[in-house]
TORKOL-4160 file (C-alpha; in steps of 0.2 Angstrom, whole numbers, padded with zeros to 4 digits, m for minus):
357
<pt num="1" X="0492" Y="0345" Z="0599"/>
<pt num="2" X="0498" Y="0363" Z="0595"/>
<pt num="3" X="0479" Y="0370" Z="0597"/>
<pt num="4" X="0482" Y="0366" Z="0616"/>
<pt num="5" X="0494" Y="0378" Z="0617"/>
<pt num="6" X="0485" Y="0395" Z="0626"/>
<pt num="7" X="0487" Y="0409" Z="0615"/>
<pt num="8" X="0488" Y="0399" Z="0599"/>
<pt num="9" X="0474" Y="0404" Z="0592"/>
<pt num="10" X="0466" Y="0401" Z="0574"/>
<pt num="11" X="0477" Y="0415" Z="0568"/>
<pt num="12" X="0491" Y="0405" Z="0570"/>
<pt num="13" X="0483" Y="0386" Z="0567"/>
<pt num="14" X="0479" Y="0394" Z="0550"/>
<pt num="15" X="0497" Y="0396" Z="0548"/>
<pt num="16" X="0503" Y="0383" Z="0555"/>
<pt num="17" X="0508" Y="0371" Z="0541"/>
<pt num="18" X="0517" Y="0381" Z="0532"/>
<pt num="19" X="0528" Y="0389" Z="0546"/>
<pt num="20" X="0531" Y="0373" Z="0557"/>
<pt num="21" X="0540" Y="0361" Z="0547"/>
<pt num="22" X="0544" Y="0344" Z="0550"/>
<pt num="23" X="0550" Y="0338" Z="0567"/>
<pt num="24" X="0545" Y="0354" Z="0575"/>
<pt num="25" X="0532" Y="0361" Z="0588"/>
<pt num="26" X="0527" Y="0377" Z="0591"/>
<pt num="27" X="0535" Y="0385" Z="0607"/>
<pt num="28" X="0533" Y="0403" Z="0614"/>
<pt num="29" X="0548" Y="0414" Z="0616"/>
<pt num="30" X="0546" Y="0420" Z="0635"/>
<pt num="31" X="0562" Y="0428" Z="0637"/>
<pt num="32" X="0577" Y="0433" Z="0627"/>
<pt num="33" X="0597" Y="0433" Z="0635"/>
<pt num="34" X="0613" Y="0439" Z="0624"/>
<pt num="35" X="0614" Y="0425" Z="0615"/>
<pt num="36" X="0600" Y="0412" Z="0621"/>
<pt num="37" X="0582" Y="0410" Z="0623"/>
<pt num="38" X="0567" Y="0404" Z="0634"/>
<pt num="39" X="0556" Y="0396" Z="0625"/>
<pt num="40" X="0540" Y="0386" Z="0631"/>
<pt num="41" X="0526" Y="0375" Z="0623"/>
<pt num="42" X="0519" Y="0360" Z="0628"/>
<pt num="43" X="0528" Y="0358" Z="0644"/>
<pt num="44" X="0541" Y="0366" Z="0653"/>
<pt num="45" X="0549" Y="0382" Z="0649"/>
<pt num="46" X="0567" Y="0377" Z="0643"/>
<pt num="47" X="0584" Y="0384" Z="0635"/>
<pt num="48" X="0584" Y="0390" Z="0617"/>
<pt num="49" X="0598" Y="0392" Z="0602"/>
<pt num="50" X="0593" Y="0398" Z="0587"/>
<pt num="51" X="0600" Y="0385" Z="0570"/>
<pt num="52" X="0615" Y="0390" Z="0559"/>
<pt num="53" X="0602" Y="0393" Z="0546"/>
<pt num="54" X="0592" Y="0405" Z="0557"/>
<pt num="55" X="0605" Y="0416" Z="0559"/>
<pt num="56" X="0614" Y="0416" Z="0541"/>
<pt num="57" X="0597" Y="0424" Z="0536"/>
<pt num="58" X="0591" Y="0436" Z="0548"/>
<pt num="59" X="0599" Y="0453" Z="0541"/>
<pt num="60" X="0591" Y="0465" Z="0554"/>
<pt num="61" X="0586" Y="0465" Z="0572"/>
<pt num="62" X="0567" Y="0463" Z="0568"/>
<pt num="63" X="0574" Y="0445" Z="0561"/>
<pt num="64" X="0577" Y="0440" Z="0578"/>
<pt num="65" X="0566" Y="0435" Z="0591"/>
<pt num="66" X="0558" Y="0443" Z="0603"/>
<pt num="67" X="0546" Y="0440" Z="0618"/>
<pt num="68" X="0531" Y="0433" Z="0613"/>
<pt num="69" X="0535" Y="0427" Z="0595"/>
<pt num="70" X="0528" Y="0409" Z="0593"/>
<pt num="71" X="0542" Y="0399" Z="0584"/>
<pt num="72" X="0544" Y="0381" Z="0576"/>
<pt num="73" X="0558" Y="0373" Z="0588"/>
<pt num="74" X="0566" Y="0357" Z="0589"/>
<pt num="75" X="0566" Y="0349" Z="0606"/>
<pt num="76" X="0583" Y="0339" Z="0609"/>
<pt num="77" X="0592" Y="0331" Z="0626"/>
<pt num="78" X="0573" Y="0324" Z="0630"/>
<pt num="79" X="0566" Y="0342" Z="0627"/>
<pt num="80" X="0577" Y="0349" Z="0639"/>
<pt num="81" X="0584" Y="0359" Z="0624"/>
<pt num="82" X="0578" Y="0367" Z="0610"/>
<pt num="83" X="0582" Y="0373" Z="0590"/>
<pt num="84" X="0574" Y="0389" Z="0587"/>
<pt num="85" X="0573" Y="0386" Z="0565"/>
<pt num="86" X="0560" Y="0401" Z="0560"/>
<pt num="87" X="0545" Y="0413" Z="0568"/>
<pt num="88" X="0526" Y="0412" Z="0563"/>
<pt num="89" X="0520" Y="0430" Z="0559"/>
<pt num="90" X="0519" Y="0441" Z="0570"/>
<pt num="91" X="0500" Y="0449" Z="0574"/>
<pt num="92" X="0505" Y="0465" Z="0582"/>
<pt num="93" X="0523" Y="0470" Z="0585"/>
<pt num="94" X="0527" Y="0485" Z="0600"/>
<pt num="95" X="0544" Y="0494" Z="0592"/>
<pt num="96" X="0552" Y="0511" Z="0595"/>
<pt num="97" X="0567" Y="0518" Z="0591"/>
<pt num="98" X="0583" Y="0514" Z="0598"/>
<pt num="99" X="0589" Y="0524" Z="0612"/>
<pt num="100" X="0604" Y="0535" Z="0608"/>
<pt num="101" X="0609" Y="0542" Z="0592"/>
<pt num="102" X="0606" Y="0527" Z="0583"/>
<pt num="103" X="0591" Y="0527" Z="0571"/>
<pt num="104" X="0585" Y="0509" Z="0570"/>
<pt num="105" X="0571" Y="0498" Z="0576"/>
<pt num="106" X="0570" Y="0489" Z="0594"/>
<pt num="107" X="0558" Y="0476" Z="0595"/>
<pt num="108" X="0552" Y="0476" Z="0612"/>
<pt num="109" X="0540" Y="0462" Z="0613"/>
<pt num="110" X="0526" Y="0453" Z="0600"/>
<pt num="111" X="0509" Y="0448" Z="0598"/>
<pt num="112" X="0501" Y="0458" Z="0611"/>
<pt num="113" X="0483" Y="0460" Z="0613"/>
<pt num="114" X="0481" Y="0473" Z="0624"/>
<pt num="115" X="0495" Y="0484" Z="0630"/>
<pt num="116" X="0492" Y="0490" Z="0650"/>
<pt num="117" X="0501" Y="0509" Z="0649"/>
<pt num="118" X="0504" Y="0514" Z="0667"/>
<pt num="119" X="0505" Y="0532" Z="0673"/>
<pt num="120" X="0508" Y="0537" Z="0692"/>
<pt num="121" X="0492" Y="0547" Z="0696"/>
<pt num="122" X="0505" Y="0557" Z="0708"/>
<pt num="123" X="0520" Y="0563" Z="0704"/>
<pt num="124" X="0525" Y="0554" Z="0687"/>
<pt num="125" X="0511" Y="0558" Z="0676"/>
<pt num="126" X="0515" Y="0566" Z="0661"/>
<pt num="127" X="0500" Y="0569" Z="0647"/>
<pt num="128" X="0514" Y="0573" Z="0633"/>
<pt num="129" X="0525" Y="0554" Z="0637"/>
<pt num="130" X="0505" Y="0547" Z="0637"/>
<pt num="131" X="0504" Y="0553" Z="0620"/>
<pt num="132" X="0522" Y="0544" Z="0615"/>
<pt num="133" X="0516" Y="0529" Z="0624"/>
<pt num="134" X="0500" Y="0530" Z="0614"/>
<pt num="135" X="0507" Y="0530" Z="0597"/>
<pt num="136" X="0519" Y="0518" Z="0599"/>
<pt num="137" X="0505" Y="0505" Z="0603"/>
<pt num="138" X="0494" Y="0510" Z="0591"/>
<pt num="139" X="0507" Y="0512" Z="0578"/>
<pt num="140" X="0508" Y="0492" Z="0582"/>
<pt num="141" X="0492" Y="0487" Z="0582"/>
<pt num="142" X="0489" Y="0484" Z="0601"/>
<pt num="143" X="0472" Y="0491" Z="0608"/>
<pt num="144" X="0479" Y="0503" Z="0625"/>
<pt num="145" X="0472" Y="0503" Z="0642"/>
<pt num="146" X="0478" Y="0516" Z="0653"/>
<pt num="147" X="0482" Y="0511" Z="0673"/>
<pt num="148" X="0482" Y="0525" Z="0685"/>
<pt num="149" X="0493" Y="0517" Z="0700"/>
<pt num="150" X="0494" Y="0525" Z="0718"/>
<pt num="151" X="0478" Y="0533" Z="0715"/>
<pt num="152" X="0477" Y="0532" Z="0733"/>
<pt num="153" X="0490" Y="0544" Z="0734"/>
<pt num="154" X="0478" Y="0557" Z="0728"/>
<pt num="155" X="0462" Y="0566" Z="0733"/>
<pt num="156" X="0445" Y="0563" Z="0722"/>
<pt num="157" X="0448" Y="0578" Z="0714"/>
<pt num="158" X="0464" Y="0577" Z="0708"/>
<pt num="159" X="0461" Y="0558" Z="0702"/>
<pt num="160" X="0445" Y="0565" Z="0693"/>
<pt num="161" X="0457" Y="0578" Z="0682"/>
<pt num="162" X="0468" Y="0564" Z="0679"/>
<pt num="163" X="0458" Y="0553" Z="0672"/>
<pt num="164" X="0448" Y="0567" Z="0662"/>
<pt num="165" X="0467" Y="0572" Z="0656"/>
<pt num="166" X="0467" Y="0554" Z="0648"/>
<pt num="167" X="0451" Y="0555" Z="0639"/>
<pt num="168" X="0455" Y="0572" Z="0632"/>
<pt num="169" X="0468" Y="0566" Z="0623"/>
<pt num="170" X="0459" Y="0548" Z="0618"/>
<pt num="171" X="0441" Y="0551" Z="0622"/>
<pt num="172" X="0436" Y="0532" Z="0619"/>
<pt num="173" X="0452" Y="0525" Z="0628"/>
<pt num="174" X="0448" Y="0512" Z="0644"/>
<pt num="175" X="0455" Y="0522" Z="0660"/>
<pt num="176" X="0458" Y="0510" Z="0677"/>
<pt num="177" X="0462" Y="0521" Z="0695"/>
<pt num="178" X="0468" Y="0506" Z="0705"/>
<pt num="179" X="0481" Y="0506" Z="0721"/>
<pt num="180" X="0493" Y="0492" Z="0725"/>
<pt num="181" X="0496" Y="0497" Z="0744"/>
<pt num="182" X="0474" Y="0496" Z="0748"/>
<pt num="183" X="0468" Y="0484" Z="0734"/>
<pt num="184" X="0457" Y="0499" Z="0726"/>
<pt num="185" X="0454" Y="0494" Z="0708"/>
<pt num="186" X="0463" Y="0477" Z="0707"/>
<pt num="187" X="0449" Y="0468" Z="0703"/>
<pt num="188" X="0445" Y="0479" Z="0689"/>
<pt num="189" X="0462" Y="0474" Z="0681"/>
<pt num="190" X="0461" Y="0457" Z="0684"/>
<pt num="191" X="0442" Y="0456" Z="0674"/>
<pt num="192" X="0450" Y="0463" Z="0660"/>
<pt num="193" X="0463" Y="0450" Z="0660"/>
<pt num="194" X="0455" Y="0435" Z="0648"/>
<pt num="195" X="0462" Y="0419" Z="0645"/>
<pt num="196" X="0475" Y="0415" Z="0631"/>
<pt num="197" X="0476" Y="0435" Z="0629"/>
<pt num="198" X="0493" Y="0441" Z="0630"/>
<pt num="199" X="0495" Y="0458" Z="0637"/>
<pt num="200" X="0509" Y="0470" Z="0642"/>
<pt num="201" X="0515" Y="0483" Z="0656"/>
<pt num="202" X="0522" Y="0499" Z="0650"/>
<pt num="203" X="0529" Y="0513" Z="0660"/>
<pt num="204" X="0543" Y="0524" Z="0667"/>
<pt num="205" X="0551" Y="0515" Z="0681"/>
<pt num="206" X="0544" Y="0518" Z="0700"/>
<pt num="207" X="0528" Y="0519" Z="0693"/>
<pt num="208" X="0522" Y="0500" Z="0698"/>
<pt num="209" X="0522" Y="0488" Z="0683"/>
<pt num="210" X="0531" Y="0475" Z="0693"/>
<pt num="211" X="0523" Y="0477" Z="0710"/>
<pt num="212" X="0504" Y="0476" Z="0699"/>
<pt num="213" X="0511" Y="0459" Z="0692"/>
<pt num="214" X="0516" Y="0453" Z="0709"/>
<pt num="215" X="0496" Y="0458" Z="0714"/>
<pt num="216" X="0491" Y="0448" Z="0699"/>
<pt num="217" X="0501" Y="0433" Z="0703"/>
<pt num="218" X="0497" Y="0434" Z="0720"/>
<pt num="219" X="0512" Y="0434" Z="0726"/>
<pt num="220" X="0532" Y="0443" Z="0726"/>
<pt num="221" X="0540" Y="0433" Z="0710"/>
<pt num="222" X="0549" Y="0448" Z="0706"/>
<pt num="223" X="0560" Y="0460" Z="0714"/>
<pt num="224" X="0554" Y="0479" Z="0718"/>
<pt num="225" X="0560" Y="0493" Z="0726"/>
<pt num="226" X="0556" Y="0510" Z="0735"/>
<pt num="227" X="0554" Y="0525" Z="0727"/>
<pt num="228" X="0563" Y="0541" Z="0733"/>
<pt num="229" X="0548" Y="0552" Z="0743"/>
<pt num="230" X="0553" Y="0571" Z="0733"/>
<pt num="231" X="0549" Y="0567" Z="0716"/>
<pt num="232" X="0540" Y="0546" Z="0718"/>
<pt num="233" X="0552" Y="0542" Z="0706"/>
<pt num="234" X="0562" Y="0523" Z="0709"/>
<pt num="235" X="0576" Y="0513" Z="0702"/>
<pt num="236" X="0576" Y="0501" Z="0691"/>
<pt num="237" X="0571" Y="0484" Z="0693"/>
<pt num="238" X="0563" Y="0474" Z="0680"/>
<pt num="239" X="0580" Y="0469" Z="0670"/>
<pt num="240" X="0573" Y="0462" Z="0655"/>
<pt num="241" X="0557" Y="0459" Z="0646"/>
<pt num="242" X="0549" Y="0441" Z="0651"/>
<pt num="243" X="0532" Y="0434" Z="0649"/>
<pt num="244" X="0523" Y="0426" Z="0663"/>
<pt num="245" X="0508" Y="0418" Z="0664"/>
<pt num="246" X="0495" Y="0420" Z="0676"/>
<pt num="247" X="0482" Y="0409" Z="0685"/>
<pt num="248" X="0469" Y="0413" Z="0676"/>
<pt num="249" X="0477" Y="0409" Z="0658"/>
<pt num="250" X="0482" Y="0426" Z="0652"/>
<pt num="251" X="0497" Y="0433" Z="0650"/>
<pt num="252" X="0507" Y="0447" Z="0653"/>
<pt num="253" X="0524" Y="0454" Z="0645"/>
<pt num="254" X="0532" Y="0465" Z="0662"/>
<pt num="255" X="0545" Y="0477" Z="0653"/>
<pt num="256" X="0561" Y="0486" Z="0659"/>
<pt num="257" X="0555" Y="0507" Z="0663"/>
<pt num="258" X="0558" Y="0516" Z="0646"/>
<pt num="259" X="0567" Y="0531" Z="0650"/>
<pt num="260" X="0569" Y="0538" Z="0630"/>
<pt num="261" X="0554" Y="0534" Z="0622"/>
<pt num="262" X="0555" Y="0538" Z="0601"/>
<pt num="263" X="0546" Y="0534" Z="0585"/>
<pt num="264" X="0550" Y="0530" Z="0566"/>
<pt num="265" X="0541" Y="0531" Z="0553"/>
<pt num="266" X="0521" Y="0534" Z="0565"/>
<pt num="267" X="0513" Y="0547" Z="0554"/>
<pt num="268" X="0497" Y="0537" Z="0553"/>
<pt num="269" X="0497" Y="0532" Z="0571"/>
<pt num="270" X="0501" Y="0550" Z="0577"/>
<pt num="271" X="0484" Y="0554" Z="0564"/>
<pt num="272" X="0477" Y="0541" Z="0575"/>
<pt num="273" X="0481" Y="0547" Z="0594"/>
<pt num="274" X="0478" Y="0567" Z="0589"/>
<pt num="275" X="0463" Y="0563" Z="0581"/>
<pt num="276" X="0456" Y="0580" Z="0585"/>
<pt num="277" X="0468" Y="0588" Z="0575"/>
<pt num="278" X="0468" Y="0574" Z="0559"/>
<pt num="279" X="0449" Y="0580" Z="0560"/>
<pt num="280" X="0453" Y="0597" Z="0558"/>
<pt num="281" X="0464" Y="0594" Z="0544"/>
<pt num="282" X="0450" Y="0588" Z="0534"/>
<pt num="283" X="0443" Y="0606" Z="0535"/>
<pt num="284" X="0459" Y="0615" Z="0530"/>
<pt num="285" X="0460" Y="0626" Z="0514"/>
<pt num="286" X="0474" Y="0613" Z="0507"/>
<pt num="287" X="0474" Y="0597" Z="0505"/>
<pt num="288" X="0496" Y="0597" Z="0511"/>
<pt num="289" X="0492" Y="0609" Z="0522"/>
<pt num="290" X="0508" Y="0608" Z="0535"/>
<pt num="291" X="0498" Y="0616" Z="0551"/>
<pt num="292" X="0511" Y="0628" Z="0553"/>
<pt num="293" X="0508" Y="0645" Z="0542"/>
<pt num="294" X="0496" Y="0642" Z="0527"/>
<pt num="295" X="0483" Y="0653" Z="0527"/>
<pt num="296" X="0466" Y="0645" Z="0529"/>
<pt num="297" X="0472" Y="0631" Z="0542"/>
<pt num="298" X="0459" Y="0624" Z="0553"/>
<pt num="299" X="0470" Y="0617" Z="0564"/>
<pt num="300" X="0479" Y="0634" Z="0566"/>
<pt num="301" X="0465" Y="0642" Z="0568"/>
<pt num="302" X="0457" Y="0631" Z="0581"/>
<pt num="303" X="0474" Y="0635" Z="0591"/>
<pt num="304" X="0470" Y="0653" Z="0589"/>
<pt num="305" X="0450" Y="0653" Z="0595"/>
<pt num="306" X="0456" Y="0640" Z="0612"/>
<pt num="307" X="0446" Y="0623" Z="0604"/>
<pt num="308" X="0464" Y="0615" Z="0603"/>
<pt num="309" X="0476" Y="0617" Z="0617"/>
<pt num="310" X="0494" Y="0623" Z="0613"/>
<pt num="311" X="0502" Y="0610" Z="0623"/>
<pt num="312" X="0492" Y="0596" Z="0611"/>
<pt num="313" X="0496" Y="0607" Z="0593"/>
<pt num="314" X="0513" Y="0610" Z="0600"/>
<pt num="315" X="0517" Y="0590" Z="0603"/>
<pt num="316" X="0508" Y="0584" Z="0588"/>
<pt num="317" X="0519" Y="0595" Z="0577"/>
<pt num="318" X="0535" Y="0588" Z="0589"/>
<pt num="319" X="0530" Y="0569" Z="0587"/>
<pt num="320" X="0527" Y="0572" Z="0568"/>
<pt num="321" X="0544" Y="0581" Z="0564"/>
<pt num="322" X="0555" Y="0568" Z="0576"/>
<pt num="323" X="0544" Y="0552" Z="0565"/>
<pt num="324" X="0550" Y="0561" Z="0547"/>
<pt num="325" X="0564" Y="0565" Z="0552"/>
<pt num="326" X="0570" Y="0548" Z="0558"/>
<pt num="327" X="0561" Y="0538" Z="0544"/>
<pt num="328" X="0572" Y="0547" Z="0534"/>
<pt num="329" X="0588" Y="0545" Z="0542"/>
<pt num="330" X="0585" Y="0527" Z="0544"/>
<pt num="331" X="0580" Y="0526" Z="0523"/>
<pt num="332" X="0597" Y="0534" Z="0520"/>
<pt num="333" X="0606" Y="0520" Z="0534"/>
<pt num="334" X="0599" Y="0505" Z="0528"/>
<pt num="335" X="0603" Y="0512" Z="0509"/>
<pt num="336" X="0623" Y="0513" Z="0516"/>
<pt num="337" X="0620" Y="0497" Z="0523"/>
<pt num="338" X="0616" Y="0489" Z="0506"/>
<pt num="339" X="0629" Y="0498" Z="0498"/>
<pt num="340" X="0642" Y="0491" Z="0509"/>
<pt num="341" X="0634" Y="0474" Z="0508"/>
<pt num="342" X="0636" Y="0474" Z="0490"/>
<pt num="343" X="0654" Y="0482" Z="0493"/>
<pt num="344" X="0660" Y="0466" Z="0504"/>
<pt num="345" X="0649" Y="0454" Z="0490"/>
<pt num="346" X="0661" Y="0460" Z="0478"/>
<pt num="347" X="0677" Y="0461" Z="0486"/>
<pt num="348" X="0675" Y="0443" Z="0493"/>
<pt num="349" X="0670" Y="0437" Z="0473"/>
<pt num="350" X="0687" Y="0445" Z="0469"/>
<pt num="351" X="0697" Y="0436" Z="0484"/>
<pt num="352" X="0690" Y="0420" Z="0477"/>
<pt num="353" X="0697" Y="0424" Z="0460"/>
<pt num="354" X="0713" Y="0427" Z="0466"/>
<pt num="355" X="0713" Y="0411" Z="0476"/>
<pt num="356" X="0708" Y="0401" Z="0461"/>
<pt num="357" X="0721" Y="0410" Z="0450"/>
């Protein structure tokens, strides 16, 4: 029965006749190789191809699968194989911009409830990569908790500024001090963590994602290693995205550390995580008012007067020129992809007729 699979909800059960097909069962995509897949449903997790026909579709990389997609398989080899042959919808997607000087999407995993961003209260915490962090999430409809690990590391004050740093810049956004090393806060985490709810670490590497999710699964499943003592920054680790899940019956997405972290296409999710300056646009003199030099800016002038901190005005202009400007670039790559795809159509018609003749 596909509603005893945890995690497939009623959204999915509503959908689930027109996506499963015959001969197929839903299975969850728990991690992704070059060319194969792991997928799991009733029982055990197993290998995974995707069908001839999958693949002839799927044009883009959002096509393909990633972790956490639910997908209508075909079990073979008594179900010690399966036939990938489409995806449900996906509820929330978590995307950023490919690293180098590409402008396209990566899909880094799907159908997240609650994303876990973690931030070194020592050395590694940065409120301006918080921000990035931020609006990728909300830009995909995931609800963020922030996770201050080593809090141990640090005195009560200096945890107290971290933590009222974090609500500065989203004021009604959950904060968590925990420590791996003494046990402070763990249990916290591991309230929050509900049954059939997926949820996903994110962070620079060295800051702890995968020694948190060997707390959690109460015990070392996955490698870690030190960090260096000058700057508490480690290698990295965590090789691929997988999904694991834990006693309880939640889930949790562990994630490779980002090291480039960029956007497409957020301007209503930066609105969303500088909600303090999309409030004071509202009181401008102009409605397309850019925040830059018009006369009658609130936002400007709030800058001006101390009620918004340069560093935040400064970032929210960075975040929203870097979103523009590569929405734009990828509009004008995917319109030279179309061109060339109709190019190769029309050369290929012309072979044929040649044949023929």
């Amino acid at each position: 029965m596909e509603s005893a699979k945890p995690g497939f909800d009623s959204w999915f059960q509503d959908k689930k006749t027109e996506f499963l097909g015959p001969d197929c069962k839903a299975a969850r995509v728990t991690a992704v190789n070059r060319d194969t897949y792991l997928v799991r449903g009733e029982g055990a997790e197993v290998l995974a191809e995707l069908s001839g026909a999958f693949t002839f579709a799927a044009v883009t990389p959002a096509d393909f699968p990633v972790v956490g997609d639910w997908a209508a398989v075909q079990y073979y080899n008594q179900d010690s194989l399966a036939i990938i042959h489409r995806l449900f919808p996906r509820r929330t997607l978590l995307r950023r911009k490919a690293a180098g000087k590409t402008v396209d999407f990566q899909l880094l995993a799907a159908n997240i409830d609650t994303a876990l961003i973690i931030q070194a209260a020592d050395f590694d915490f940065n409120v301006r990569r918080l921000e990035r962090y931020l609006v990728m999430v909300r830009d995909g409809g995931i609800e963020p908790v922030i996770l201050l690990s080593k809090s141990d590391l640090v005195g009560a004050d200096i945890l107290g500024q971290r933590i009222a740093d974090v609500r500065g810049i989203q004021a009604s956004c959950r904060v968590l001090p925990y420590s791996a090393e003494t046990g402070l806060g763990l249990e916290d985490i591991r309230c929050l963590l509900q049954p059939g709810k997926t949820y996903c670490l994110l962070g620079s590497s060295g800051v702890g994602k995968t020694t948190l999710l060997n707390r959690l699964l109460g015990k070392n499943a996955f490698e870690t290693k030190t960090v260096r003592a000058d700057d508490g920054k480690g290698r990295h680790t965590t090789s691929r995205r997988q999904l694991v899940s834990l006693a309880s019956g939640a889930f949790i997405i562990d994630t490779p550390g980002i090291r480039e972290l960029g956007n497409i296409a957020v301007a209503g999710a930066i609105g969303g995580v500088f909600g303090d300056v999309s409030g004071l646009s509202g009181q401008c003199r102009f409605k397309d008012c850019t925040h830059r030099s018009e006369a009658g800016c609130a936002v400007l002038e709030a800058v001006a007067h101390g009620r918004l901190p340069e560093d935040r005005y400064q970032s929210y202009l960075k975040l929203l020129k870097e979103s523009v400007h590569n929405e734009m670039s990828y509009a004008e790559r995917r319109h030279k992809d179309r061109e060339f795809g109709r190019f190769i159509k029309s050369v290929t018609k012309l072979d044929k007729r040649n044949i023929k003749k």
